[in-house]
Z-matrix of the N, CA and C atoms (Angstrom, degrees):
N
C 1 1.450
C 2 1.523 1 108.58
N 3 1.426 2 122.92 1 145.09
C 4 1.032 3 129.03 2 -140.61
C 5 1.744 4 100.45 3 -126.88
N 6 0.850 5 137.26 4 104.94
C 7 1.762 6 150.12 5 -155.07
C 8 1.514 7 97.14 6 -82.24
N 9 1.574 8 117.37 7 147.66
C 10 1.745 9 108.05 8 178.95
C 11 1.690 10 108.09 9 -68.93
N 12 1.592 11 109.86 10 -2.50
C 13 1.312 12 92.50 11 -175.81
C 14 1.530 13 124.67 12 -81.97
N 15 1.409 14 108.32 13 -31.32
C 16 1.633 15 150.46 14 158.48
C 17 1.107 16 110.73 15 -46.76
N 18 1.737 17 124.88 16 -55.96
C 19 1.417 18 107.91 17 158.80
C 20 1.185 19 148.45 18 -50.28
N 21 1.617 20 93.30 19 -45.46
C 22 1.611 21 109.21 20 166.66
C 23 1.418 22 119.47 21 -49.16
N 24 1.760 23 103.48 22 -45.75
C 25 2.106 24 93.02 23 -174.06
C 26 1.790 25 92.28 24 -91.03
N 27 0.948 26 142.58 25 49.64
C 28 1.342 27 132.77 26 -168.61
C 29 2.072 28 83.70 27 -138.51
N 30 1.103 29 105.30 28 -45.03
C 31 1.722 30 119.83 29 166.79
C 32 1.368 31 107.64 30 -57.85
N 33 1.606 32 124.11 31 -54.88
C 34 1.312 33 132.69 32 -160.45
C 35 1.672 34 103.03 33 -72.23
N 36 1.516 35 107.68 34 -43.60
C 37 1.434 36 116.33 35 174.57
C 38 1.860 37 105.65 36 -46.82
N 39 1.200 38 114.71 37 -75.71
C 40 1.473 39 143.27 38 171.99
C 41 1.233 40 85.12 39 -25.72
N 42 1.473 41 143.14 40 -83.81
C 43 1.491 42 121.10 41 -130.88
C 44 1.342 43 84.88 42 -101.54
N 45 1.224 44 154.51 43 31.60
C 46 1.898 45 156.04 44 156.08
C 47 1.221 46 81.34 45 -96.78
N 48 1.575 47 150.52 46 -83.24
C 49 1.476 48 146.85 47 -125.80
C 50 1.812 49 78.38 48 -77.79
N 51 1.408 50 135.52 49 -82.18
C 52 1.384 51 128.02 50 -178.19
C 53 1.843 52 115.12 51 -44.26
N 54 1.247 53 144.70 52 -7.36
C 55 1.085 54 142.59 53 150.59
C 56 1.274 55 132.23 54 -76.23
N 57 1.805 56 114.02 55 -25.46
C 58 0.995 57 122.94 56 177.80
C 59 1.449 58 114.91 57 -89.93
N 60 1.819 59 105.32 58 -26.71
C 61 1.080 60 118.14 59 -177.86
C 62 1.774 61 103.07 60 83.70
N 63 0.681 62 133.38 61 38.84
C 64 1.931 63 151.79 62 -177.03
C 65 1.952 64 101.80 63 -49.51
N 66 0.847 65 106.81 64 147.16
C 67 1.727 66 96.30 65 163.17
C 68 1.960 67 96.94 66 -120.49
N 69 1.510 68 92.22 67 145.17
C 70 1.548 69 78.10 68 -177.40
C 71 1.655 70 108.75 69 -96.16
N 72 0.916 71 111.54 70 130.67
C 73 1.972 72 110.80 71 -179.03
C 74 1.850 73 94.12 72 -88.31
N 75 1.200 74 137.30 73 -8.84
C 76 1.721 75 84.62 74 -150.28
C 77 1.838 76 80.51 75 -150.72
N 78 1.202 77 123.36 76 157.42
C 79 1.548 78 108.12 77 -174.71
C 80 1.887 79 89.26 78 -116.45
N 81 1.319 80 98.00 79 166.73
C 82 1.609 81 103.87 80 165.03
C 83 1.653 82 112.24 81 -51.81
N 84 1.315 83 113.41 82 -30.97
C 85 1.558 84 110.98 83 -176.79
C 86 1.794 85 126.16 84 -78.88
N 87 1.122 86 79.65 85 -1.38
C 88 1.788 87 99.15 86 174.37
C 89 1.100 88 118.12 87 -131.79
N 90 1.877 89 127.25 88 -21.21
C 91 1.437 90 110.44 89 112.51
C 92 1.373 91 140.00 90 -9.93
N 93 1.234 92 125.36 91 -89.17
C 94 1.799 93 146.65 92 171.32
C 95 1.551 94 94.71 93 -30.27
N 96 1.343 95 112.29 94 -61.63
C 97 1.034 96 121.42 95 162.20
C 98 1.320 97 145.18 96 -25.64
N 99 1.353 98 121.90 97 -42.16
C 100 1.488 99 147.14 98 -175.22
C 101 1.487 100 85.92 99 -80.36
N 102 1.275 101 109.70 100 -87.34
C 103 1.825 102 132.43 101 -174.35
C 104 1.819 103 102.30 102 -33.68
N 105 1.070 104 105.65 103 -40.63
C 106 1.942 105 82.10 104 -174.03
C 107 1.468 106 95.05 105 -89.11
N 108 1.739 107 122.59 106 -18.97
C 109 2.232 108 93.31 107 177.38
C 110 1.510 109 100.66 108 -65.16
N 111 1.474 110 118.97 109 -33.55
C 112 1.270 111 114.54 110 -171.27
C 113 1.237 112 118.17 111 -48.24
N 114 1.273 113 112.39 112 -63.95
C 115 1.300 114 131.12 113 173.87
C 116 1.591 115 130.90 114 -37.90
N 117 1.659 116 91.37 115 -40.60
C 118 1.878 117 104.80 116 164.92
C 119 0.834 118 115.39 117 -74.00
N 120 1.766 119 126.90 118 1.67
C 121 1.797 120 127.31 119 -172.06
C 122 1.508 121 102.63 120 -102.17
N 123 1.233 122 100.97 121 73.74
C 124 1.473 123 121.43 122 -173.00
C 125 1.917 124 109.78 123 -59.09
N 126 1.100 125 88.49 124 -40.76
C 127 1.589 126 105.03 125 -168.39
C 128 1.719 127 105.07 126 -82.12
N 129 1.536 128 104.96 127 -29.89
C 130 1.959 129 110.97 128 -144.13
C 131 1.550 130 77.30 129 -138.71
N 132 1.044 131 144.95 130 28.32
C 133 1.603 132 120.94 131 156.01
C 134 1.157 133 136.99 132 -60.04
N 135 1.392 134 123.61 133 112.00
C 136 1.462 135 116.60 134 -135.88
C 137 2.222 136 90.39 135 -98.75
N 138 1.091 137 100.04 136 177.87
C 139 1.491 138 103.63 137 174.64
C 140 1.538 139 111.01 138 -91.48
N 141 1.282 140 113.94 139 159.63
C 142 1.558 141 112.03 140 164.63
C 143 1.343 142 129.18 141 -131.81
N 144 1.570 143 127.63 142 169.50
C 145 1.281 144 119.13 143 162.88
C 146 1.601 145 123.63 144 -131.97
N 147 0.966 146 112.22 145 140.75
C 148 1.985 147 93.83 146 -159.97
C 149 1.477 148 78.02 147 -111.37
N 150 1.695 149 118.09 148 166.93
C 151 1.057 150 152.67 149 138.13
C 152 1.262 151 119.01 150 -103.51
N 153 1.270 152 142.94 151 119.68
C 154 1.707 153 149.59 152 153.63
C 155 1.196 154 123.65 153 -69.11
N 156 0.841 155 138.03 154 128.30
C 157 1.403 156 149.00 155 141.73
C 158 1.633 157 134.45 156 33.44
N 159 1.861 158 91.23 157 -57.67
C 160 0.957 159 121.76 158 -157.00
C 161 1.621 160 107.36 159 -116.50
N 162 1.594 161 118.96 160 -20.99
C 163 1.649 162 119.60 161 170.66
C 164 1.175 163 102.89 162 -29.77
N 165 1.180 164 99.06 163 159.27
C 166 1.422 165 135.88 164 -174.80
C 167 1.553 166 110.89 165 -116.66
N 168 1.988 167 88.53 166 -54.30
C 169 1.825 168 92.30 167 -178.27
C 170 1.585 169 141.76 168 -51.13
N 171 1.468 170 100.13 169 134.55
C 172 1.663 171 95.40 170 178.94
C 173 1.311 172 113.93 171 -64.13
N 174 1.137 173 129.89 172 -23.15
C 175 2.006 174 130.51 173 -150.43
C 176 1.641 175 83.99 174 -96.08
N 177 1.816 176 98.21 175 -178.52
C 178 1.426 177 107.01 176 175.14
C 179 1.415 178 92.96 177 -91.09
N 180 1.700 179 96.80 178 167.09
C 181 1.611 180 103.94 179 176.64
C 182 1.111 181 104.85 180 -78.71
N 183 1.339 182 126.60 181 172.08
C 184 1.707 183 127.03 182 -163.85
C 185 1.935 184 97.74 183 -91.98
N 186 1.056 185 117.04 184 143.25
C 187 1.610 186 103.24 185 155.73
C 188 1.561 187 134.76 186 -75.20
N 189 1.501 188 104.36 187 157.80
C 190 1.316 189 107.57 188 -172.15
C 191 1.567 190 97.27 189 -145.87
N 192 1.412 191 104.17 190 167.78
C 193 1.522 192 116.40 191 -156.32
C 194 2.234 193 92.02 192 -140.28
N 195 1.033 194 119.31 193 23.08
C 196 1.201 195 100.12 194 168.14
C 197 1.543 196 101.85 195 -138.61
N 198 1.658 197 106.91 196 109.44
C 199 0.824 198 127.99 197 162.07
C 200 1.717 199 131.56 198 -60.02
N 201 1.073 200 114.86 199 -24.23
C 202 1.422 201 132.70 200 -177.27
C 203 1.788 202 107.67 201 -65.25
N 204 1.585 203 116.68 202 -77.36
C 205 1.502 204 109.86 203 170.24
C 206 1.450 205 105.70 204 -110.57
N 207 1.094 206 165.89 205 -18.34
C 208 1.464 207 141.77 206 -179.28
C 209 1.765 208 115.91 207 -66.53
N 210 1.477 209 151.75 208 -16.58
C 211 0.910 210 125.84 209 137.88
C 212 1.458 211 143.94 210 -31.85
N 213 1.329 212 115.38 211 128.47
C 214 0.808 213 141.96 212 168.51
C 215 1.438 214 115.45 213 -57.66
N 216 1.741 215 123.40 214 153.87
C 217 1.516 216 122.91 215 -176.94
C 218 1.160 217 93.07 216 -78.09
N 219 1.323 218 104.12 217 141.70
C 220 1.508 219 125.80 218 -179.59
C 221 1.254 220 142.15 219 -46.98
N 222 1.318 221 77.06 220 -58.64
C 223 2.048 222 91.31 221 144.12
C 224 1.095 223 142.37 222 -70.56
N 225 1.462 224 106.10 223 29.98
C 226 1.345 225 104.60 224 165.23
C 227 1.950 226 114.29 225 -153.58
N 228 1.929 227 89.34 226 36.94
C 229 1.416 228 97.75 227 168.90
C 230 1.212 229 91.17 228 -112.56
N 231 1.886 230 92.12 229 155.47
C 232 1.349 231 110.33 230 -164.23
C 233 1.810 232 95.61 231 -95.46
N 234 1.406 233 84.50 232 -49.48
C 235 1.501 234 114.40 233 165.87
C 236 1.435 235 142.78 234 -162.80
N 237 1.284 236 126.81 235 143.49
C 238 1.885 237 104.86 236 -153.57
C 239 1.622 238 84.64 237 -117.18
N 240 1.527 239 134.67 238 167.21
C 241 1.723 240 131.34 239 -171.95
C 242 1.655 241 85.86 240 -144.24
N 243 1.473 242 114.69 241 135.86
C 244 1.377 243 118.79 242 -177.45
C 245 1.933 244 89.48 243 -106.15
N 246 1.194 245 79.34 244 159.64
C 247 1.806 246 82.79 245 174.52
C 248 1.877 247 98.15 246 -125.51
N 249 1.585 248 98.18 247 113.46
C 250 1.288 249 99.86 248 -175.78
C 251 1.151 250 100.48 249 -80.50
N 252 1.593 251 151.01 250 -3.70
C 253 1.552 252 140.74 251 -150.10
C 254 1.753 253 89.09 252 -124.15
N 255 1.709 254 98.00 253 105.74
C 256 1.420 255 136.92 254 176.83
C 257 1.419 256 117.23 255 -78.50
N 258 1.644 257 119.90 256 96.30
C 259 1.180 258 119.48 257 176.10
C 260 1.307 259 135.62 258 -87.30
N 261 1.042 260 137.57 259 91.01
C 262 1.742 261 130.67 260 -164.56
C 263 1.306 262 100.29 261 -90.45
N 264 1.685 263 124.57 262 141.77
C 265 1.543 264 135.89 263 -176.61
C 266 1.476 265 92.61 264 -96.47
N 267 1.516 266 101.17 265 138.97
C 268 1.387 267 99.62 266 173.08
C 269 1.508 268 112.75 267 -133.17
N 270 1.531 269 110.91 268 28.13
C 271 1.548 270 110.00 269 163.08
C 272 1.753 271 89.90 270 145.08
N 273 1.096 272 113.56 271 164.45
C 274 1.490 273 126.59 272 163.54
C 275 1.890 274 125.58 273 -57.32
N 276 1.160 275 97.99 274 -18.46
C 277 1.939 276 97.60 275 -167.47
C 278 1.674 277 75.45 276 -129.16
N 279 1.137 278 132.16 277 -5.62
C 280 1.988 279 110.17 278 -174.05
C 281 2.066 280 91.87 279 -109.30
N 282 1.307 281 75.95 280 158.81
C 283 1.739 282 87.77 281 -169.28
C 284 1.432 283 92.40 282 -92.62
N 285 1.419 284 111.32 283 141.36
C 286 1.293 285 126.02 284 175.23
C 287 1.638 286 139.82 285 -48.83
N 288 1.182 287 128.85 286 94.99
C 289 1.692 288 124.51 287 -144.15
C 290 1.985 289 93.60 288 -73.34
N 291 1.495 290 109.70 289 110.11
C 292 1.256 291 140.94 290 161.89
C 293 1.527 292 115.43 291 -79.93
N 294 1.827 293 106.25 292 96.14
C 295 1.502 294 104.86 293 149.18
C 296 1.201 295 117.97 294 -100.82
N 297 2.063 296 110.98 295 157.51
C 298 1.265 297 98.73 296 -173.53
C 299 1.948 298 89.27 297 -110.42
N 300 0.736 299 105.08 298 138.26
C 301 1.800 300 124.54 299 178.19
C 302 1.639 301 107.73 300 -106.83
N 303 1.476 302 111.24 301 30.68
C 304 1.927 303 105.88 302 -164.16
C 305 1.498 304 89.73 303 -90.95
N 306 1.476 305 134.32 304 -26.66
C 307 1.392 306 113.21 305 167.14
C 308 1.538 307 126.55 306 -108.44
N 309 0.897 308 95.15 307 30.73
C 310 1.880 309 115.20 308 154.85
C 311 1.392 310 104.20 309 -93.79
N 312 1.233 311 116.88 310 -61.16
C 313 1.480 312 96.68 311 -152.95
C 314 1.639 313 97.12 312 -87.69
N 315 1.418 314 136.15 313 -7.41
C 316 1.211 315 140.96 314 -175.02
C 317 1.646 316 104.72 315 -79.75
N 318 1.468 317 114.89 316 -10.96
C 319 1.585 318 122.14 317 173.22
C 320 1.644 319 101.48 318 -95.60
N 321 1.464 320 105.68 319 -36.41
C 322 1.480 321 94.34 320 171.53
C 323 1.566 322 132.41 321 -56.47
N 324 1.496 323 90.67 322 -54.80
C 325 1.639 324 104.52 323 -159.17
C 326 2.116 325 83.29 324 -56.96
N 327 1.478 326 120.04 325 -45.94
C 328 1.408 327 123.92 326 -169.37
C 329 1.895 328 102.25 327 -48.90
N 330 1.247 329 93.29 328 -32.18
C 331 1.710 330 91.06 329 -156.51
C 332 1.772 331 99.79 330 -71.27
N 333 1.299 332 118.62 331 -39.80
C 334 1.296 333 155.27 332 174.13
C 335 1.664 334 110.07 333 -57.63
N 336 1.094 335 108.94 334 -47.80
C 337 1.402 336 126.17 335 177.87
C 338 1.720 337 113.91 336 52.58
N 339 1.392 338 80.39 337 68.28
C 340 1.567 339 124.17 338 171.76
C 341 1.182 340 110.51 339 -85.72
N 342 1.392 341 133.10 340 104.17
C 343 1.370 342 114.39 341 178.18
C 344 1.844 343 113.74 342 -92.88
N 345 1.549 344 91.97 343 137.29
C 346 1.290 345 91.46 344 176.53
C 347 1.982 346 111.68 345 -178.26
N 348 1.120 347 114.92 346 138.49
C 349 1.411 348 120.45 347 -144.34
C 350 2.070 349 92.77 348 -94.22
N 351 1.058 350 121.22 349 -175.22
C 352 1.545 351 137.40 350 168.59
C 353 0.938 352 109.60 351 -87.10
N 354 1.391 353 146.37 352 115.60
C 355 1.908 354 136.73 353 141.82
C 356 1.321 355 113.68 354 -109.62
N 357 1.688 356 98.48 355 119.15
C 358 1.641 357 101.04 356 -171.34
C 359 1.371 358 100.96 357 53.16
N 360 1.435 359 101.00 358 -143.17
C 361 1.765 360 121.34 359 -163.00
C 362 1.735 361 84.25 360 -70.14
N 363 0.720 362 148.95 361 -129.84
C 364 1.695 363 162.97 362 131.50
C 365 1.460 364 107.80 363 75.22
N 366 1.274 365 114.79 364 137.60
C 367 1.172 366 123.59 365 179.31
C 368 1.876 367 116.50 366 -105.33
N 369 1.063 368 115.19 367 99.10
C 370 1.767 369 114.70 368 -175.17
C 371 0.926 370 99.57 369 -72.81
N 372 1.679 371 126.42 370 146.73
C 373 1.298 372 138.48 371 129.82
C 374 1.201 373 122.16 372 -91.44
N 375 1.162 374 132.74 373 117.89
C 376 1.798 375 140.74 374 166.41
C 377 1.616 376 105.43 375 -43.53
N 378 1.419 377 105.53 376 131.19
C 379 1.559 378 107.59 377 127.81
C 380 1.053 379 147.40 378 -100.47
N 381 1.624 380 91.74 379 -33.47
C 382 1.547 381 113.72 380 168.08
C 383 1.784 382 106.19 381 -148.82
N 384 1.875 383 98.08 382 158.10
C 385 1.619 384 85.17 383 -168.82
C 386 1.812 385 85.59 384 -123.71
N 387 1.556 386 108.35 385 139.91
C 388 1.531 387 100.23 386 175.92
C 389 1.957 388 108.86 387 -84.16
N 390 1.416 389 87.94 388 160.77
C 391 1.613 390 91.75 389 -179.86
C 392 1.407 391 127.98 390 -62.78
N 393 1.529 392 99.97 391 143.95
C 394 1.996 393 108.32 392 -154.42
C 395 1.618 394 94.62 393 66.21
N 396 0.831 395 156.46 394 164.54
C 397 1.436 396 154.23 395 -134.13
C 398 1.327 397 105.16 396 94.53
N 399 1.770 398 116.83 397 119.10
C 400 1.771 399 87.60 398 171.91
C 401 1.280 400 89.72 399 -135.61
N 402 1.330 401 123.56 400 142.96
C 403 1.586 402 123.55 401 -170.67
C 404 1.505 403 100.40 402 -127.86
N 405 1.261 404 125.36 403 162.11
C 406 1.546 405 131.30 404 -159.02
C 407 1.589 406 85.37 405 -130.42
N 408 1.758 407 104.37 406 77.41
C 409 1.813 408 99.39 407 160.20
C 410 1.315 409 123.15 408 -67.29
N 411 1.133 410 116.30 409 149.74
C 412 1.837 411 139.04 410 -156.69
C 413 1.778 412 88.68 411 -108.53
């Protein structure tokens, strides 16, 4: 059930994606989707960072590693970037043991048919792409 306040930014969302003219890349079902392989990557769960829609901020968003509740509703990523390169600490004076997992999960998201391109180290997934936008899907 849907509260008048929820409608209203659920409206406000709606007429920004039709003002901006947005294309949508990615549905809630491949959403749901994304979040439970993550979630089964018990061993290799990589961190993320979403962007919305609607930021404002200049900086990058910070990363986060809990997939379970810190997402955001779906509809209202612009785009979220997984970081496949897995850092484990292995003491204060030892340098941190770095795996890179960028073609594991780059066979996944493919197998899955997740669309979503390379930036730098990081792997983006689209939600939406703004107009003239040109992205190099993988």
């Amino acid at each position: 059930m849907e509260t008048d306040e929820q409608a209203k930014d659920r409206q406000r969302l709606e007429r920004y994606i039709a003002r901006k003219a947005l294309a949508s890349v990615m549905s809630n079902t491949k959403w749901e989707k994304l979040r439970a392989l993550m979630i089964e990557e018990s061993d290799r769960r990589p961190v993320w960072r979403v962007r919305c829609l609607r930021d404002t901020r200049e900086v990058e968003p910070p990363w986060d590693g809990d997939w379970y509740y810190h997402l955001p509703e779906f509809k209202h990523i612009e785009w979220l970037e997984i970081s496949p390169i897995q850092k484990e600490r292995k003491g204060y004076l030892l340098p941190d043991k770095v795996t890179d997992n960028t073609d594991y999960f780059v066979g996944l998201l493919k197998s899955n048919n997740i669309p979503f391109s390379i930036e730098g180290e990081s792997l983006r997934i689209w939600g939406y792409l703004r107009p003239g936008q040109a992205v190099e899907f993988l």
